[in-house]
HTML snippet that shows the backbone in 3Dmol.js (N, CA, C, O; Angstrom):
<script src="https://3Dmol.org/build/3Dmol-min.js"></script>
<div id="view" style="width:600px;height:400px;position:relative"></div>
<script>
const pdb = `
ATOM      1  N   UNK A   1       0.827  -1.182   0.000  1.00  0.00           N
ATOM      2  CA  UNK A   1       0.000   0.000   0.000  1.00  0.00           C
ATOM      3  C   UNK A   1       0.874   1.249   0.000  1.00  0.00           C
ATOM      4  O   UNK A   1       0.540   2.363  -0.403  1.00  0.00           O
ATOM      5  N   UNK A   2       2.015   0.896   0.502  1.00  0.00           N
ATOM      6  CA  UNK A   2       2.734   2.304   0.620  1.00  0.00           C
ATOM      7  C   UNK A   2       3.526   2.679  -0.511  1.00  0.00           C
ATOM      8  O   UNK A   2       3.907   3.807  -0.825  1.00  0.00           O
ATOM      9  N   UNK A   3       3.756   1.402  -1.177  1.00  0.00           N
ATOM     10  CA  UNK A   3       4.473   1.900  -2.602  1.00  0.00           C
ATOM     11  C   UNK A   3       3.760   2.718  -3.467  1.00  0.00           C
ATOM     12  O   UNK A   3       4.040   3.778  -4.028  1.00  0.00           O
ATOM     13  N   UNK A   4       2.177   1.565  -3.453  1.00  0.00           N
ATOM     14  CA  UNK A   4       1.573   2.289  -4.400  1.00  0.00           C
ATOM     15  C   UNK A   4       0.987   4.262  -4.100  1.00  0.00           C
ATOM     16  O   UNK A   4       0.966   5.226  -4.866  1.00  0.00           O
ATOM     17  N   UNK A   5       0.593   4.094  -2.596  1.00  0.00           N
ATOM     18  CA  UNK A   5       0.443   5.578  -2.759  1.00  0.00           C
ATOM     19  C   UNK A   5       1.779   6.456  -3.035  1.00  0.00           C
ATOM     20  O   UNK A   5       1.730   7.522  -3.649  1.00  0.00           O
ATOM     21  N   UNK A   6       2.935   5.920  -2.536  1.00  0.00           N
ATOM     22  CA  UNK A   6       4.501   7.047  -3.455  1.00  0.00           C
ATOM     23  C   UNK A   6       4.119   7.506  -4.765  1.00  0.00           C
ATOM     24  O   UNK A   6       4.123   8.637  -5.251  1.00  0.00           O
ATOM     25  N   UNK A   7       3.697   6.076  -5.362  1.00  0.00           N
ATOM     26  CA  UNK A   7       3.983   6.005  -7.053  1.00  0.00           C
ATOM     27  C   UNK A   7       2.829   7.017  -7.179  1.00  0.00           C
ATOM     28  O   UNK A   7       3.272   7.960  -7.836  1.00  0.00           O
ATOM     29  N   UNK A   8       1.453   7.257  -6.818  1.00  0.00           N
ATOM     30  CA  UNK A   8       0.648   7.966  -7.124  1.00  0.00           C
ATOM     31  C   UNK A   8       0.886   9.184  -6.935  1.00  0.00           C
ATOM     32  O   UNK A   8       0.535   9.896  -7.876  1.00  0.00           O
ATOM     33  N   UNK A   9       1.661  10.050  -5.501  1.00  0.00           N
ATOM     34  CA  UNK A   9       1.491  10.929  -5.274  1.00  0.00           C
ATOM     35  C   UNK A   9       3.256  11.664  -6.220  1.00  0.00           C
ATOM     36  O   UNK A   9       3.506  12.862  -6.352  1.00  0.00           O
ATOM     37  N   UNK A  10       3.949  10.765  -6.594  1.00  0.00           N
ATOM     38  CA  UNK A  10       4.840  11.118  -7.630  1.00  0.00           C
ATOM     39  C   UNK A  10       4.319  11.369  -9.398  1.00  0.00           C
ATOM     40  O   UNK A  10       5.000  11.993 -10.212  1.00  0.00           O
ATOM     41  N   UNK A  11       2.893  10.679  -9.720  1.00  0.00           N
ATOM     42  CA  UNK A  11       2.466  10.775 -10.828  1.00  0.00           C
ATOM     43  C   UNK A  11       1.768  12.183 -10.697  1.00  0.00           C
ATOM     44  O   UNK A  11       1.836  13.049 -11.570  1.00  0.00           O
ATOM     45  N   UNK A  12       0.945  12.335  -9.248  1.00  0.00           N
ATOM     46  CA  UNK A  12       0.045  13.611  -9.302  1.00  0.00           C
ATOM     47  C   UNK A  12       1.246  14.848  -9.688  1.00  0.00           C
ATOM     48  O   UNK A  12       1.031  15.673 -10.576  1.00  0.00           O
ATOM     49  N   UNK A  13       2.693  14.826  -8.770  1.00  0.00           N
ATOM     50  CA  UNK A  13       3.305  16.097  -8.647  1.00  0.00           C
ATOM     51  C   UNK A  13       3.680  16.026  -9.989  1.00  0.00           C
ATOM     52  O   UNK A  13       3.531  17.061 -10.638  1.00  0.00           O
ATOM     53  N   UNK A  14       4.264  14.755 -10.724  1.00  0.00           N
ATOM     54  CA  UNK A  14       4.602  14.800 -12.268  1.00  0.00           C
ATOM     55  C   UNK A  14       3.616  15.565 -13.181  1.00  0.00           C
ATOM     56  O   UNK A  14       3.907  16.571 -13.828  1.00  0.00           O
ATOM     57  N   UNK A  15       2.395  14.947 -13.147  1.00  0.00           N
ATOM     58  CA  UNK A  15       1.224  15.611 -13.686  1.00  0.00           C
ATOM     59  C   UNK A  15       1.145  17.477 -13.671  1.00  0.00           C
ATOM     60  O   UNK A  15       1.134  18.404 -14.482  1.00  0.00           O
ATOM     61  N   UNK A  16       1.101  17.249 -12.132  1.00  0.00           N
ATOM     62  CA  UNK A  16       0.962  19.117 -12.008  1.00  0.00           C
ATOM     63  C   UNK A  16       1.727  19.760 -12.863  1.00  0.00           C
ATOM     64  O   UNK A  16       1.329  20.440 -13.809  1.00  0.00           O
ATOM     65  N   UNK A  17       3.338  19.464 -12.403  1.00  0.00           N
ATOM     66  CA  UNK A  17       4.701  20.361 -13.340  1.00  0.00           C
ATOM     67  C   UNK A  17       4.152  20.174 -14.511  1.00  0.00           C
ATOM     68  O   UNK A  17       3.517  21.205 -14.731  1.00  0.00           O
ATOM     69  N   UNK A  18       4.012  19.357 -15.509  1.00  0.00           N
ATOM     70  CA  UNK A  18       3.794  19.072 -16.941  1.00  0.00           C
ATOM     71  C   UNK A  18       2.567  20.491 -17.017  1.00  0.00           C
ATOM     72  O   UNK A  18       2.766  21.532 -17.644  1.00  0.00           O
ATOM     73  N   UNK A  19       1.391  20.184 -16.253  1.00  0.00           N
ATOM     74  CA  UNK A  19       0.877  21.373 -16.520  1.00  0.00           C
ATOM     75  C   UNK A  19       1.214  22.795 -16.368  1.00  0.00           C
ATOM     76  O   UNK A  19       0.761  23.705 -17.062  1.00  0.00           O
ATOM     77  N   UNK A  20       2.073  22.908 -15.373  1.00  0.00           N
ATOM     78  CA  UNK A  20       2.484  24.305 -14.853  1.00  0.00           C
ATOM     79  C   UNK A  20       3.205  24.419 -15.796  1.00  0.00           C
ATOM     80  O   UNK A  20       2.841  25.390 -16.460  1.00  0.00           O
ATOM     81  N   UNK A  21       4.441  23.706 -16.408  1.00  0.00           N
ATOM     82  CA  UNK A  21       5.263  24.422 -17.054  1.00  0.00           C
ATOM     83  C   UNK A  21       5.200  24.372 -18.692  1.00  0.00           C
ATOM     84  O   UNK A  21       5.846  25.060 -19.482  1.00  0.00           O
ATOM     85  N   UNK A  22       4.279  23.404 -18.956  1.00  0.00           N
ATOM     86  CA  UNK A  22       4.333  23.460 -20.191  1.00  0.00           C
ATOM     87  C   UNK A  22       2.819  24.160 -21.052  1.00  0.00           C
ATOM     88  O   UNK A  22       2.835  24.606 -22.199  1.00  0.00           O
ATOM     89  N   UNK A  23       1.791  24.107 -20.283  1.00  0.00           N
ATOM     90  CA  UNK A  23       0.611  24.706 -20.767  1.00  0.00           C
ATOM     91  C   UNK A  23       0.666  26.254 -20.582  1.00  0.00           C
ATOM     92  O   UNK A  23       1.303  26.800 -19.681  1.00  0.00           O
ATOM     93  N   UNK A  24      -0.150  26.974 -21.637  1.00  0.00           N
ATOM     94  CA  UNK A  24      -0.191  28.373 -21.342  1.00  0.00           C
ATOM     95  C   UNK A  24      -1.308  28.970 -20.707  1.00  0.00           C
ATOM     96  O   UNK A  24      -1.685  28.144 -19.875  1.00  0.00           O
ATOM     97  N   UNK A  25      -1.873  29.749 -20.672  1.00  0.00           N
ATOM     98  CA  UNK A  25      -2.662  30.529 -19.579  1.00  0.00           C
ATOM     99  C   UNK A  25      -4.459  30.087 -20.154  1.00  0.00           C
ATOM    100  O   UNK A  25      -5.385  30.107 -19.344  1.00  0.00           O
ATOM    101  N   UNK A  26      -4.638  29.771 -21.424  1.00  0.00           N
ATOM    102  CA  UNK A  26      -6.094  29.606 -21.644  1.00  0.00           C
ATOM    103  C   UNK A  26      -6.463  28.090 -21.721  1.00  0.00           C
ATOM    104  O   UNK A  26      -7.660  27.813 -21.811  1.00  0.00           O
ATOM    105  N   UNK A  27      -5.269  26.789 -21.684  1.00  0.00           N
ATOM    106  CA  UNK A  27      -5.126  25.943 -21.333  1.00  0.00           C
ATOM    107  C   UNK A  27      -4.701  25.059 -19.846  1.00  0.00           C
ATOM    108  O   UNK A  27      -4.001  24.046 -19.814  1.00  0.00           O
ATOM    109  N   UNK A  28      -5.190  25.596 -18.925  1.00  0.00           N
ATOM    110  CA  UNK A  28      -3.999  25.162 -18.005  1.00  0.00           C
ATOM    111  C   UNK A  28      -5.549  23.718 -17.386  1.00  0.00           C
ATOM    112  O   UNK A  28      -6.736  23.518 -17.645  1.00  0.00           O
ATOM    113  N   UNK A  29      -4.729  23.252 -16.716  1.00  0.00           N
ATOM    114  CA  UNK A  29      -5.309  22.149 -16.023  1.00  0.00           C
ATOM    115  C   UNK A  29      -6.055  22.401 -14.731  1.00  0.00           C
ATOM    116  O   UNK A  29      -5.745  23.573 -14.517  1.00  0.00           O
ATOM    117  N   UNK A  30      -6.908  22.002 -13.656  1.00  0.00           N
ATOM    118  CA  UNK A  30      -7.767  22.517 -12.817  1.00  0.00           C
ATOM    119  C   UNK A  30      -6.727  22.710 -11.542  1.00  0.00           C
ATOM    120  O   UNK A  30      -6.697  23.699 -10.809  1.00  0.00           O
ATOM    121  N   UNK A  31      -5.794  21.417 -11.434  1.00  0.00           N
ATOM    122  CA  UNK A  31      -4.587  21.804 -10.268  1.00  0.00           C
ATOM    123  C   UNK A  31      -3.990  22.904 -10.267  1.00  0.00           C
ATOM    124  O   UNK A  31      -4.058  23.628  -9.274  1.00  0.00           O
ATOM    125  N   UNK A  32      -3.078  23.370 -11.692  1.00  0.00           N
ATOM    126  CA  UNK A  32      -2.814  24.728 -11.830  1.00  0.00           C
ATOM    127  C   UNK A  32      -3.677  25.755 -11.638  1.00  0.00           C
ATOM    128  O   UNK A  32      -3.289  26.575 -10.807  1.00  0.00           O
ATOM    129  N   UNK A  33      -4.726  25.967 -12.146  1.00  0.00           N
ATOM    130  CA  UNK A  33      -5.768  26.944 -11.560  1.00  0.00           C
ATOM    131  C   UNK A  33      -5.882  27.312 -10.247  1.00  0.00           C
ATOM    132  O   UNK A  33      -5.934  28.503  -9.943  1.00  0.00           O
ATOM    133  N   UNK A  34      -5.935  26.261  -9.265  1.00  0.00           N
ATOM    134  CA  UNK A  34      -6.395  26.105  -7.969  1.00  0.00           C
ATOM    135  C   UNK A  34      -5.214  26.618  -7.548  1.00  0.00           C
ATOM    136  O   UNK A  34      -5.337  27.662  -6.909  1.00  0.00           O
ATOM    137  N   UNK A  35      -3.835  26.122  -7.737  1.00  0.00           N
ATOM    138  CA  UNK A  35      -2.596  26.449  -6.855  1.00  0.00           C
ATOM    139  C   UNK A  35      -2.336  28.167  -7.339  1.00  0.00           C
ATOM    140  O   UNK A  35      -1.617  28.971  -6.746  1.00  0.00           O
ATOM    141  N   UNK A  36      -3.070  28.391  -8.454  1.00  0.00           N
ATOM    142  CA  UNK A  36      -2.806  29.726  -9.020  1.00  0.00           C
ATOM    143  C   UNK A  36      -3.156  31.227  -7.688  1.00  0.00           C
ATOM    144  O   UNK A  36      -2.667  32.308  -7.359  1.00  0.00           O
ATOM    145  N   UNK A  37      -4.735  29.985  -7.199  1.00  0.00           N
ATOM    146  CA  UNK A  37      -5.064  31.467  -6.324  1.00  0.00           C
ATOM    147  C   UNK A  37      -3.959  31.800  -5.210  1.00  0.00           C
ATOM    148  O   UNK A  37      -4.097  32.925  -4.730  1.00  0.00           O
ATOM    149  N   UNK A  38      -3.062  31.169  -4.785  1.00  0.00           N
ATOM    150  CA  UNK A  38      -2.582  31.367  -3.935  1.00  0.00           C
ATOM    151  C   UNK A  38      -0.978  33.030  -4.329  1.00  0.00           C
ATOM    152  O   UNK A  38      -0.001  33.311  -5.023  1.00  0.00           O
ATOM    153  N   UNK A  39      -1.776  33.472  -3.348  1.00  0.00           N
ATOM    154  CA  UNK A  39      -1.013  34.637  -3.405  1.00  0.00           C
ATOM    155  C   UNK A  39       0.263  35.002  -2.992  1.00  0.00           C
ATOM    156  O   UNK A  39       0.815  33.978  -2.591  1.00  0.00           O
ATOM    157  N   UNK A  40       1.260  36.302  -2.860  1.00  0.00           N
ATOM    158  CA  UNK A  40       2.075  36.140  -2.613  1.00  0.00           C
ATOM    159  C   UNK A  40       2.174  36.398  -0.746  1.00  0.00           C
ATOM    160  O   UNK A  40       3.158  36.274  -0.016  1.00  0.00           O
ATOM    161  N   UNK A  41       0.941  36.736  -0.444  1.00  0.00           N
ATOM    162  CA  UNK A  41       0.902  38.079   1.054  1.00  0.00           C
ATOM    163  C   UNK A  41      -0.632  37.324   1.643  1.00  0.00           C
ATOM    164  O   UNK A  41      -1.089  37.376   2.785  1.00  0.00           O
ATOM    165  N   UNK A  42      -1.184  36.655   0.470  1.00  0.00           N
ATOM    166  CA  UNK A  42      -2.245  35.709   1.375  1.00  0.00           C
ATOM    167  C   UNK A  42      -3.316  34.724   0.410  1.00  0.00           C
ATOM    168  O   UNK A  42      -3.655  35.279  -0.635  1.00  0.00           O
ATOM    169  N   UNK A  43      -3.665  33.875   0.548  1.00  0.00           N
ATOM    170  CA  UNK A  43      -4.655  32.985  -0.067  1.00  0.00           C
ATOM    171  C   UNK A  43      -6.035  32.869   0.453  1.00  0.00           C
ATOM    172  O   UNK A  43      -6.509  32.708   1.577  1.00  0.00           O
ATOM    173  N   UNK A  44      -6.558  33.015  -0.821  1.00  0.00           N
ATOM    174  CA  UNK A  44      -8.591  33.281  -0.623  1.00  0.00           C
ATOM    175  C   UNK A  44      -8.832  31.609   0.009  1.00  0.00           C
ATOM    176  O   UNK A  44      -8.699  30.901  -0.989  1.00  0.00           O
ATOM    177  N   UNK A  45      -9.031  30.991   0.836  1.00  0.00           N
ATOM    178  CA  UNK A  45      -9.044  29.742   0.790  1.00  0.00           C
ATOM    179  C   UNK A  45     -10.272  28.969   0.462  1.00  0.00           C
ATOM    180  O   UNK A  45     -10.554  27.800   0.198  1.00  0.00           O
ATOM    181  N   UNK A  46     -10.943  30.218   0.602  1.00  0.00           N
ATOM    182  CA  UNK A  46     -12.360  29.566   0.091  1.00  0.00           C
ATOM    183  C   UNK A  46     -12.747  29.720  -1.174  1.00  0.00           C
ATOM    184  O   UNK A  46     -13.818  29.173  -1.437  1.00  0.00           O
ATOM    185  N   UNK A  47     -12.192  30.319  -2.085  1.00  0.00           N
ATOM    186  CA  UNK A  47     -11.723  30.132  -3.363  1.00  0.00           C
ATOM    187  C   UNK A  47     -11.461  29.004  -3.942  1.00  0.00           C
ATOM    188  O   UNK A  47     -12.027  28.674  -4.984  1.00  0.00           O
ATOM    189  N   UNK A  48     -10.265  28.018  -3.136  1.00  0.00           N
ATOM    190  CA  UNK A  48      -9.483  26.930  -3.423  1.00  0.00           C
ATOM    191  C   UNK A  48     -10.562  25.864  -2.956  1.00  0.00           C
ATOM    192  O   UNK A  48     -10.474  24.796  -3.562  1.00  0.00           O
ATOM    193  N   UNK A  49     -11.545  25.943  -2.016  1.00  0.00           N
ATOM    194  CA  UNK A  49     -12.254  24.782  -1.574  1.00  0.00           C
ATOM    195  C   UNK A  49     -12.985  25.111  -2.555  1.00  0.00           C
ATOM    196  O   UNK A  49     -12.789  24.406  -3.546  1.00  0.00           O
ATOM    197  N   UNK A  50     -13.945  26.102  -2.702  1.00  0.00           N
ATOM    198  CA  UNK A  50     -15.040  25.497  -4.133  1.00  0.00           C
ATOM    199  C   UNK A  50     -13.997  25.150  -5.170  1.00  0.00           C
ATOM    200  O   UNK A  50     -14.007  24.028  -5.675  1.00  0.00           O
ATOM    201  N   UNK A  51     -13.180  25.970  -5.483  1.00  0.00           N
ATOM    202  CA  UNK A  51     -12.321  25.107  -6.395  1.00  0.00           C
ATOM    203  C   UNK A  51     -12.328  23.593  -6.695  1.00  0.00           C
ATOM    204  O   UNK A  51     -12.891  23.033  -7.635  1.00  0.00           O
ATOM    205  N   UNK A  52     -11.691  23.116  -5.844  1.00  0.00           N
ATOM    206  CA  UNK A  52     -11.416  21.668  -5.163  1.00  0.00           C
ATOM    207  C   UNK A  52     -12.357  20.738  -5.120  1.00  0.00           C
ATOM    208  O   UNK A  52     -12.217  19.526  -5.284  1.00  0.00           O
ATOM    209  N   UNK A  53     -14.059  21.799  -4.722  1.00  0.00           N
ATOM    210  CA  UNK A  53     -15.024  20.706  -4.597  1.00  0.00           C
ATOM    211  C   UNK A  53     -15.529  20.732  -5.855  1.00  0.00           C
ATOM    212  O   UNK A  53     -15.813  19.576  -6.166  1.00  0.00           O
ATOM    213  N   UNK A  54     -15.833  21.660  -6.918  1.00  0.00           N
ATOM    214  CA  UNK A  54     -16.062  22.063  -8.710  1.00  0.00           C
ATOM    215  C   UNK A  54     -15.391  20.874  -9.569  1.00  0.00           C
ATOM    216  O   UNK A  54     -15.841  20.278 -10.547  1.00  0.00           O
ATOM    217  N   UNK A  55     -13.992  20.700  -8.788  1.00  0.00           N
ATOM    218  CA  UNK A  55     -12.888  19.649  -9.459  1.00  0.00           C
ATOM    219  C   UNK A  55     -13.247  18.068  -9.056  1.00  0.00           C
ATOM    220  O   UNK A  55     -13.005  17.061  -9.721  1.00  0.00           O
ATOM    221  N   UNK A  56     -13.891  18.168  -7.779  1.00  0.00           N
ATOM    222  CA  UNK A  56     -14.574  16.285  -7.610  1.00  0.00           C
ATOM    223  C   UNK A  56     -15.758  16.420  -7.741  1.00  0.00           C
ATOM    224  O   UNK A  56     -16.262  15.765  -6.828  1.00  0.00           O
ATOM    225  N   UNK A  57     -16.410  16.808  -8.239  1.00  0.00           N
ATOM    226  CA  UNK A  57     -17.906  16.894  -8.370  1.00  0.00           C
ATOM    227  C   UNK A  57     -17.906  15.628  -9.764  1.00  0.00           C
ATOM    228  O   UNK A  57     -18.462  14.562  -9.497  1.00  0.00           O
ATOM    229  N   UNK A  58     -17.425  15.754 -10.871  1.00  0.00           N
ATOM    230  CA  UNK A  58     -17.359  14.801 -12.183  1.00  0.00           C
ATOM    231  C   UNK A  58     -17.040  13.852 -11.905  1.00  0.00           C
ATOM    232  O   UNK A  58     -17.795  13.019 -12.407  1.00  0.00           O
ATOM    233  N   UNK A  59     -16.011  13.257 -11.134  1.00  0.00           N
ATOM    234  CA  UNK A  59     -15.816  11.740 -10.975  1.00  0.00           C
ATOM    235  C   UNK A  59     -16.449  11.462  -9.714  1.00  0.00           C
ATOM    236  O   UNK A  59     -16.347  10.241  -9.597  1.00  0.00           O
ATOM    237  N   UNK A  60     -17.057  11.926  -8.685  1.00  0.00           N
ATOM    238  CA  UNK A  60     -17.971  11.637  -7.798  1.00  0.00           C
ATOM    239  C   UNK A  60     -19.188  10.911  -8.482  1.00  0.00           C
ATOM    240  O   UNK A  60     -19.603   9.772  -8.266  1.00  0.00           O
ATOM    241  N   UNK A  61     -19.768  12.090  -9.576  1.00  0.00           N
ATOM    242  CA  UNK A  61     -21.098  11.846  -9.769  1.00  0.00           C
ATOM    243  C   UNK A  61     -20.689  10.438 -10.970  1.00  0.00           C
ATOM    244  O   UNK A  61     -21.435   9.499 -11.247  1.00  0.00           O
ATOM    245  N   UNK A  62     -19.685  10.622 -11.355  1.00  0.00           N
ATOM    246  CA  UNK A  62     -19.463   9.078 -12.451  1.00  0.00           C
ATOM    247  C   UNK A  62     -19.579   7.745 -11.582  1.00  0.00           C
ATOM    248  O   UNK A  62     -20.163   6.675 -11.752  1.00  0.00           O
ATOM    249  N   UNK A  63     -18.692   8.326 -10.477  1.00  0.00           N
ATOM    250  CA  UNK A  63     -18.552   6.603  -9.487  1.00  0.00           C
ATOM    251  C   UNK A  63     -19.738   6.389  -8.674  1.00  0.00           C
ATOM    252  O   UNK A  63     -20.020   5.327  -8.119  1.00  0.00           O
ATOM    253  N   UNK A  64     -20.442   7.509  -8.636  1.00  0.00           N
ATOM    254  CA  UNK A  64     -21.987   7.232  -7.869  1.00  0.00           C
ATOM    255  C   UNK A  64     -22.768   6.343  -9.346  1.00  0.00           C
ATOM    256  O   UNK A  64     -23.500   5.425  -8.975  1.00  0.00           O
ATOM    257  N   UNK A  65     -22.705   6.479 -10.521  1.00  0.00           N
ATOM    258  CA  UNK A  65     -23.887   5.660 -11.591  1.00  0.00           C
ATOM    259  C   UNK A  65     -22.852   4.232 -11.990  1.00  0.00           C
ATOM    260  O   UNK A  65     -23.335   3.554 -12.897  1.00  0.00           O
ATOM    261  N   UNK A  66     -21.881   3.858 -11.580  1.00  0.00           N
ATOM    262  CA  UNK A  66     -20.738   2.784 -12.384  1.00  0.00           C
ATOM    263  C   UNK A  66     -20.400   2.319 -10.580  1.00  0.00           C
ATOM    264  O   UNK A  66     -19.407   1.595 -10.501  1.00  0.00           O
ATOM    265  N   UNK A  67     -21.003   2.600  -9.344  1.00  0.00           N
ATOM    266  CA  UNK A  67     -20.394   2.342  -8.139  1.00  0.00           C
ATOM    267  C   UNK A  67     -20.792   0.452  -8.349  1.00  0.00           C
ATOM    268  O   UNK A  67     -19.926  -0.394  -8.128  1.00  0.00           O
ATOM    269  N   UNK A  68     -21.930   0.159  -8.707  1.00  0.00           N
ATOM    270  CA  UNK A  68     -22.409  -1.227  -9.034  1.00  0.00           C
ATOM    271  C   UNK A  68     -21.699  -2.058  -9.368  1.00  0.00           C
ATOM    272  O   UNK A  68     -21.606  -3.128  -8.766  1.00  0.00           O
ATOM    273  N   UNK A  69     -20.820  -1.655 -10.742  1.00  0.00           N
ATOM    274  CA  UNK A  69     -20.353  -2.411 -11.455  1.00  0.00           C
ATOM    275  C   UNK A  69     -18.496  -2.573 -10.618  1.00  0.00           C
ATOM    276  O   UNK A  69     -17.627  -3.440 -10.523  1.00  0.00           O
ATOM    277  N   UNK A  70     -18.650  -1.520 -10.300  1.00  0.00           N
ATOM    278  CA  UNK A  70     -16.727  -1.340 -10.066  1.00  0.00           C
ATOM    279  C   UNK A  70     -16.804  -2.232  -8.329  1.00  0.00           C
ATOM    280  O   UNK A  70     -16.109  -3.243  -8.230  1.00  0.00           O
ATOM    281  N   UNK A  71     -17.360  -1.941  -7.506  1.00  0.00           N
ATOM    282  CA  UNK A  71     -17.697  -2.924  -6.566  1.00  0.00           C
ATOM    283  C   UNK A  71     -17.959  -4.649  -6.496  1.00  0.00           C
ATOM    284  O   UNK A  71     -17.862  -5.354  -5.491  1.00  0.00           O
ATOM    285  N   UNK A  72     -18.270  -5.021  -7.703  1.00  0.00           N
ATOM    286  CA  UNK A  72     -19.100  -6.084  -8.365  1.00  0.00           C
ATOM    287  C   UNK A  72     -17.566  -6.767  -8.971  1.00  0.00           C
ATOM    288  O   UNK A  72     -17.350  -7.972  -8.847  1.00  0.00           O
ATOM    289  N   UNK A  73     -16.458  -5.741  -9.697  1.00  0.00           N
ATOM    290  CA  UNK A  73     -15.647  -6.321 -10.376  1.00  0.00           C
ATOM    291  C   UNK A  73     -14.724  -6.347  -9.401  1.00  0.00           C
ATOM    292  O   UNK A  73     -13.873  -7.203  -9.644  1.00  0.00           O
ATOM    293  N   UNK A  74     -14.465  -5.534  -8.004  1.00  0.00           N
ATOM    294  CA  UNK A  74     -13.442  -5.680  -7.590  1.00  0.00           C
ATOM    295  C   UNK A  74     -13.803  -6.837  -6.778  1.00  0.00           C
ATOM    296  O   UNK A  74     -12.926  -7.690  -6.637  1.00  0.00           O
ATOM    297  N   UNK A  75     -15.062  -7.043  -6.154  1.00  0.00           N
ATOM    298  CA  UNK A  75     -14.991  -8.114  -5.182  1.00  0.00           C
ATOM    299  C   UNK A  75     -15.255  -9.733  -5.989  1.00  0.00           C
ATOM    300  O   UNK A  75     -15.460 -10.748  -5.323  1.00  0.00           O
ATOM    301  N   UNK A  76     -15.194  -9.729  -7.792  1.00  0.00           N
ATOM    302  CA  UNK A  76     -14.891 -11.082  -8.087  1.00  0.00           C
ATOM    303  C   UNK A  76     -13.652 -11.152  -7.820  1.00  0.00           C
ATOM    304  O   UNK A  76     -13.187 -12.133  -7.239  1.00  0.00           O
ATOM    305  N   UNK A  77     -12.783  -9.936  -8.269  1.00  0.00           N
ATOM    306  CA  UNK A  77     -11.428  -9.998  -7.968  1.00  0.00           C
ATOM    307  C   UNK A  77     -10.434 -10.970  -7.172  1.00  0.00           C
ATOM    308  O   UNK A  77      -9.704 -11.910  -7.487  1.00  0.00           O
ATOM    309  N   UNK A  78     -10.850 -10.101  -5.653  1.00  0.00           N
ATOM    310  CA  UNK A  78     -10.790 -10.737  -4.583  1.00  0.00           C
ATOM    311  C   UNK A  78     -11.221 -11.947  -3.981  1.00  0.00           C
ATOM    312  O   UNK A  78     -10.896 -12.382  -2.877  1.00  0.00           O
ATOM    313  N   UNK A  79     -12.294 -12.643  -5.155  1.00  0.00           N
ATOM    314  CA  UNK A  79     -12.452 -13.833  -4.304  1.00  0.00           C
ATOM    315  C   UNK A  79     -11.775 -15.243  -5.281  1.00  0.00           C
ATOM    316  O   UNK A  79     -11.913 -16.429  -4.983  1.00  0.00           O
ATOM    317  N   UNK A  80     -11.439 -14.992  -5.831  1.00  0.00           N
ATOM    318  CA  UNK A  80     -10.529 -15.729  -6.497  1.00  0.00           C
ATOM    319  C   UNK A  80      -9.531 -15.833  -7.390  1.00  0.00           C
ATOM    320  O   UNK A  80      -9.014 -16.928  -7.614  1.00  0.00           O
TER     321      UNK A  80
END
`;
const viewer = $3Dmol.createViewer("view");
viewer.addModel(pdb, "pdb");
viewer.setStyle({}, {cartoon: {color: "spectrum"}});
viewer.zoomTo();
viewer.render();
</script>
């Protein structure tokens, strides 16, 4: 378990940079956006939470209509 969350939280920071440094300003990705509000003298933080919650709202509402099936496939998984 612990590898795999490294490997993930090394793909997320990989992910971010790729966006920060290589996208331009009318393209950027929702992480860049969000880390954008942060200021130099202070951060809106409630800015960054609707942010944040705007940004899981789409795969929430996907894994709430597919929760059936992905539950269903992981626990054949597991049983044999």
């Amino acid at each position: 378990i612990a590898a795999v969350g490294i490997w993930v939280g090394i793909s997320c920071w990989s992910e971010f940079l790729f966006g920060f440094v290589l996208l331009n300003r009318n393209g950027q990705s929702v992480p860049v956006v969000i880390a954008g509000i942060i200021g130099e003298y202070s951060t809106d933080l409630g800015k960054m939470m609707a942010g944040a919650t705007i940004a899981m709202l789409p795969p929430m509402i996907l894994f709430f209509f597919v929760q059936k099936y992905f539950t269903h496939g992981l626990a054949g998984a597991l049983k044999g």
